[in-house]
N, C-alpha and C positions, 0 to 999 in steps of 0.2 A: 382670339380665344384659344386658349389652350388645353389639349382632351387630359383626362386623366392616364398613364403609362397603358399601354395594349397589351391585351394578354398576348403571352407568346406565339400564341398559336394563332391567333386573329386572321392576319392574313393569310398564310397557308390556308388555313380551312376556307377562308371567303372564296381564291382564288381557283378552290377543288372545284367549284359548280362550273368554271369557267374553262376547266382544263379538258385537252379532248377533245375540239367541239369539230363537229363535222366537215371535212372537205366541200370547200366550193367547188362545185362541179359544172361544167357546161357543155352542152351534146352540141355535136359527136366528140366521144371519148371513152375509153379502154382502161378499165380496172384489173386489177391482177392483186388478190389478197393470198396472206399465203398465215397458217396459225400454226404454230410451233410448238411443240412443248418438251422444255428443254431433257436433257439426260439429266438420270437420277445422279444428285449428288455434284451438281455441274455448278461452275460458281454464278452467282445470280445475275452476276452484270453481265455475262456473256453474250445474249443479243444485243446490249447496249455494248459491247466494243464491235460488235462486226458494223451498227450502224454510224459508230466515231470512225471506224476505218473507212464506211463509202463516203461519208461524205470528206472526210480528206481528197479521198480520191478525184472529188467534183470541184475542191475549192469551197464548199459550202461553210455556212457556220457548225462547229459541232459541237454534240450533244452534251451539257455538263457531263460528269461523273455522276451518279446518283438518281439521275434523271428516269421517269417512267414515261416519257412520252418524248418525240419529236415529231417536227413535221416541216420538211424544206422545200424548194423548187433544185432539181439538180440537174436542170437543162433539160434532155433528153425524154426527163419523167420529173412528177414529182415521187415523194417517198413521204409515208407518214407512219409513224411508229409506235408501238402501243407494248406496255409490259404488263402483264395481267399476273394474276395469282401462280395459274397453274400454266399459262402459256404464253408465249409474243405474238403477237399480231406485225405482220408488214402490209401497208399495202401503198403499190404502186400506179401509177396513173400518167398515162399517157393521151395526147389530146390528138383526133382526129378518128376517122372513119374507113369503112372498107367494105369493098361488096361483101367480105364473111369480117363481121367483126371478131370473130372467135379466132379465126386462120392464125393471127400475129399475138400472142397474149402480150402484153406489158411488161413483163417479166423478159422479154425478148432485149429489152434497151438498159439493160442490167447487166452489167459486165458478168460473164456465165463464171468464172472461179470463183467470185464472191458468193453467187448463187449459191455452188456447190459447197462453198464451207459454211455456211450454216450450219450452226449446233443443234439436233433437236432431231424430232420426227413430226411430219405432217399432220395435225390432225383434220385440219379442214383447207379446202385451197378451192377459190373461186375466181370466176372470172366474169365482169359483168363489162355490157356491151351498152353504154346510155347514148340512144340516138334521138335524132328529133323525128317526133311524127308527122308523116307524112301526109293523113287524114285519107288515107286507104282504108276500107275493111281488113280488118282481122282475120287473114288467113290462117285460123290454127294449125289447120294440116300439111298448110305450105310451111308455116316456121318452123314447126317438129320436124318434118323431113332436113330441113335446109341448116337448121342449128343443134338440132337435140337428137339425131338419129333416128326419128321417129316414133319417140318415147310418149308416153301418153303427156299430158303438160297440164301444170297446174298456175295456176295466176289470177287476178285477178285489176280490176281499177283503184287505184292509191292514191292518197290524200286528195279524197274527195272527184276524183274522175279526172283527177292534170296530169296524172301517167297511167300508164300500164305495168305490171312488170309480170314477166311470163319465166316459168324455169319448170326444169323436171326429177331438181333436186337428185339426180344422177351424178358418177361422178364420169366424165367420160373417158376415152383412152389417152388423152394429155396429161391426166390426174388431177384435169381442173372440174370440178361443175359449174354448171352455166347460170347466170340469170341475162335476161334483155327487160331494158328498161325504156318502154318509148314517151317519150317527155313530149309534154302540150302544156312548156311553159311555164313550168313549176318553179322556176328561179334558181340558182345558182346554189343556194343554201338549204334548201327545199330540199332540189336532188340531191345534193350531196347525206342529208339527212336521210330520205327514202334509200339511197343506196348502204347507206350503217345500217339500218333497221335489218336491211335484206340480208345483209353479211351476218349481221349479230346472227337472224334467225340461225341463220343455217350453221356458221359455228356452235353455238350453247345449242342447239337442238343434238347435234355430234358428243359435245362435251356431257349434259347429260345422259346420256346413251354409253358413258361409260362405266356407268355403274348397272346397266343390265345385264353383262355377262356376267359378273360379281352374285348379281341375285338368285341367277340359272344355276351357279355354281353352289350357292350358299344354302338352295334350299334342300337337297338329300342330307345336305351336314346337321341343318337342322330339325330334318324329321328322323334322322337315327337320336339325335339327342335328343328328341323328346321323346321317344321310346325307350332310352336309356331312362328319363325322368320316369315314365309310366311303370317300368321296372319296379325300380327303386321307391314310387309311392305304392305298388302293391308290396312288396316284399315289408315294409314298412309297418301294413295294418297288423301283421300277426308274428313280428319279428320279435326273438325273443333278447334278453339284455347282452347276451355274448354275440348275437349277429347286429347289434348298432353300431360298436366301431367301426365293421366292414363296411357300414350300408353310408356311415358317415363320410366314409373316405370314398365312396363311388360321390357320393354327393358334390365334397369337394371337389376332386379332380373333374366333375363337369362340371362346377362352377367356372371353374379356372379354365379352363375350355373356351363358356361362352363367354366371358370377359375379354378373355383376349381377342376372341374373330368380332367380336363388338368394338374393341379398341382399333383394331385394325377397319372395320370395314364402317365407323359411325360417318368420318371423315366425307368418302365417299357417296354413300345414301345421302349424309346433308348437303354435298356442292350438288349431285344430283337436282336436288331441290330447288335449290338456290338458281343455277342454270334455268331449268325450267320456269319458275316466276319469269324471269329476264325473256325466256320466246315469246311468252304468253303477253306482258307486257308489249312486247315490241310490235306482234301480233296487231293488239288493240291498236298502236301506235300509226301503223300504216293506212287506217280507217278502209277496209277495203269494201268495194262494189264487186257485186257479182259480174262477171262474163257468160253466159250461155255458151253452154257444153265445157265449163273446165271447172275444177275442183278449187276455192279459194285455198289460200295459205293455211290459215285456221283451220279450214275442213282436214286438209292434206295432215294437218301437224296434229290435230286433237285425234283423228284416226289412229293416227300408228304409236305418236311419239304417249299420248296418254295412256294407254294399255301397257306400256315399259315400265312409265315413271311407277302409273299404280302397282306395277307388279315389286317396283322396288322399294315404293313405302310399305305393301304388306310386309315385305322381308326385314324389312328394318323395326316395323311392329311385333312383328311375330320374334324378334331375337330379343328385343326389348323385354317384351312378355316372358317367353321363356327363360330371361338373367330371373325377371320377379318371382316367377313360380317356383325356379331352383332356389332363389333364395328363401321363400317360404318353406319350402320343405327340408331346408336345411334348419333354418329355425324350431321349425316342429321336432325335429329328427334332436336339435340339439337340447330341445329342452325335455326328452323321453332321454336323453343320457342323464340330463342334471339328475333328472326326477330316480333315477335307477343307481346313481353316483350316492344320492343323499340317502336313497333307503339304505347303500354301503354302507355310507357311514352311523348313520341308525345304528344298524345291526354290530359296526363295527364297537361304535360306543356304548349298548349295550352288554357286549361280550365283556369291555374292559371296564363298566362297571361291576359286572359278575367275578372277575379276577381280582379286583378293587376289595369286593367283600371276602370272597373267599382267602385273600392276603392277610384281612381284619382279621378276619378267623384266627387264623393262621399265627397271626400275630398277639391275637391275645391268650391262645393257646401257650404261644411259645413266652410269653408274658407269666403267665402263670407257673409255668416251668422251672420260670426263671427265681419267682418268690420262692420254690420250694427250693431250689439249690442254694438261693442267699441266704435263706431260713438255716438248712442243714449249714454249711460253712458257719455262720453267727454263732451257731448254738452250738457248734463245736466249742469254737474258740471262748465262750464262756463257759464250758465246761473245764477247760484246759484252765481257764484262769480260775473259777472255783476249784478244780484239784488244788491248784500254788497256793489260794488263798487258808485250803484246811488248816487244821492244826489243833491245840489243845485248848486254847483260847475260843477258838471259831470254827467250830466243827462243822466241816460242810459237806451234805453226801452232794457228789457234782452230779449224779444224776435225775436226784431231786432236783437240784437247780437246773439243769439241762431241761428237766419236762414243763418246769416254771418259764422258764424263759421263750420256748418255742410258740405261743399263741402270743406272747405279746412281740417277737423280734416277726415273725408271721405277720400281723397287723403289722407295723413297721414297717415293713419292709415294702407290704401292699400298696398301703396308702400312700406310700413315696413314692413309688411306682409310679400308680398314677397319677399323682401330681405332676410329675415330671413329663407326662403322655400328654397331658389338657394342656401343658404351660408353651408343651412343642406344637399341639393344635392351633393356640389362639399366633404364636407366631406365625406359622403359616399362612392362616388365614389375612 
């Protein structure tokens, strides 16, 4: 049987759900994740040529060109590679144990100048320690001393009570933070699963968090600008028609203001967002049991990391609200010009109807004027002709004919007048 032609995009998309999938892991063994995120303006493939360079370096297979992910065995460690939005992800993994599993990171079996040329800046680097349990008590106080400094420690039991995993979410003087994962069995794909969740947490926990100095930052910007708006709406109630253009161009110029620190900062408050979902998500993910005397993951992360996020959706509410209100009030503001523009032109129209009439006037004035100078000229010139025509035959006093003639070349002369006025009217019209 043969299918009908596939859409183009078929496999790709099918194979997305497939891509990624978590390291098989088996304790004892040594994690070392490191998240990147590249320089501004840096060309995109650049963590994908530093990882075609190491594994040349091992003999491995390497990564297409285009590629968002790898993941090889490279002897010494394995390497698996991840290219995200805003950052790269590496992480390395090395197999066995130590009385300090922290002592040696993974990163150790990493040829160190490839380390150091890495493009980017850290945003998050962890190291986790997955050992098999032992089925000792839970010395909290012994591990914090022994791995965490002594730091208070938060953890909890994971998928369903087959690990532990303990961390203090620190970062310590390595510049790694820790987690310890003690496994009771969980399988290979399991751990490896429980240890993504643990890394995701604690990267996107970092990554949202980068949008709360943005927020600290954004909020005196925008309580002077809405003092600028409270301005500008009282000036407003009793502003008279010559202070609207000013008050319209305050208006503008902080429209344009908050548009652009909105254009600039929406980007931000939404990957915020977005990050967040993903901890919270992974969170539920890890199904955690409580430990007696330690803080689960959740507790740890809805404490601190949710009082940021909320502070940075007000901020993103409150800039929102504040574009609508300027825009309202700029709307108000412009329709008290229209309204002030049209009585202009009212008052204007009216004037140049009054000019309009006073021209009629004017006009039929000089109209008239006009009859009595074509009258005088006519009734000359038929005077002058009644002289020529005198004589003994046809006696003519020419100014008898002159005073004959002036009420009818008068009429005459009128009524052509204004026939010729009405005949230029209906034209016009």
């Amino acid at each position: 049987m043969t299918l009908p032609p596939f859409h183009p995009l078929r496999v790709e998309l099918n194979d997305e759900v497939h891509a990624r999938p978590p390291e098989a892991l088996v304790p004892p063994c040594r994690i070392a994740h490191l998240a990147l995120i590249p320089p501004e303006g840096a060309p995109r493939d650049q963590a994908l040529a530093a990882v075609q360079d190491l594994a040349r370096r091992f003999g491995a297979p390497v990564p297409a060109d285009g590629a968002a992910h790898y993941s090889a065995d490279l002897g010494a460690f394995r390497l698996k590679w991840e290219r995200h939005t805003e950052f790269s992800r590496f992480m390395l993994i090395t197999a066995g144990g130590a009385a300090d599993p922290f002592a040696a990171p993974a990163t150790d079996a990493v040829p160190a100048d490839w380390l150091a040329a890495l493009q980017g800046r850290v945003i998050a680097a962890q190291q986790v320690a997955l050992l098999p349990d032992d089925g000792a008590p839970l010395d909290l106080a012994a591990l914090s001393l022994r791995h965490f400094a002594g730091n208070h420690l938060v953890g909890a039991e994971v998928s369903g009570g087959r690990a532990t995993a303990v961390t203090d979410f620190r970062i310590q003087p390595d510049g790694f933070s820790r987690f310890l994962l003690l496994d009771r069995g969980t399988g290979e794909r399991q751990a490896g699963r429980i240890v993504q969740r643990l890394l995701e947490i604690d990267t996107y926990r970092v990554m949202a968090l980068l949008a709360f100095p943005l927020a600290r930052e954004l909020s005196p910007v925008l309580a002077a600008q809405e003092r600028e708006l409270a301005a500008v709406a009282d000036a407003l109630v009793a502003c008279s028609a010559s202070d609207e253009p000013v008050l319209l161009d305050r208006l503008t110029r902080l429209a344009a203001e908050i548009e652009s620190g909105e254009a600039r900062n929406r980007y931000r408050f939404a990957a915020a967002a977005a990050y967040y979902e993903i901890v919270r998500q992974r969170i539920e993910d890890l199904r955690e049991g409580r430990i007696e005397g330690l803080q689960t993951v959740r507790e740890f992360t809805e404490r601190r990391l949710a009082p940021a996020m909320n502070t940075c959706l007000v901020m993103a509410h409150r800039q929102e609200m504040l574009s609508q209100r300027v825009a309202r009030a700029t709307q108000l503001l412009s329709t008290r010009v229209d309204l002030t523009r049209e009585r202009q032109n009212q008052a204007l129209l009216a004037s140049m109807d009054r000019r309009a009439r006073q021209q009629l006037r004017l006009q039929q004035t000089v109209e008239g004027l006009s009859v009595a100078a074509i009258t005088y000229y006519v009734v000359g010139l038929i005077a002058y002709a009644a002289k020529a025509l005198s004589g003994p035959r046809l006696p003519l006093r020419e100014d008898i004919v002159a005073g004959l003639a002036v009420p009818l070349v008068a009429a005459a002369v009128f009524f052509g007048t204004r026939r010729v006025r009405r005949r230029m009217e209906k034209e016009e019209a």
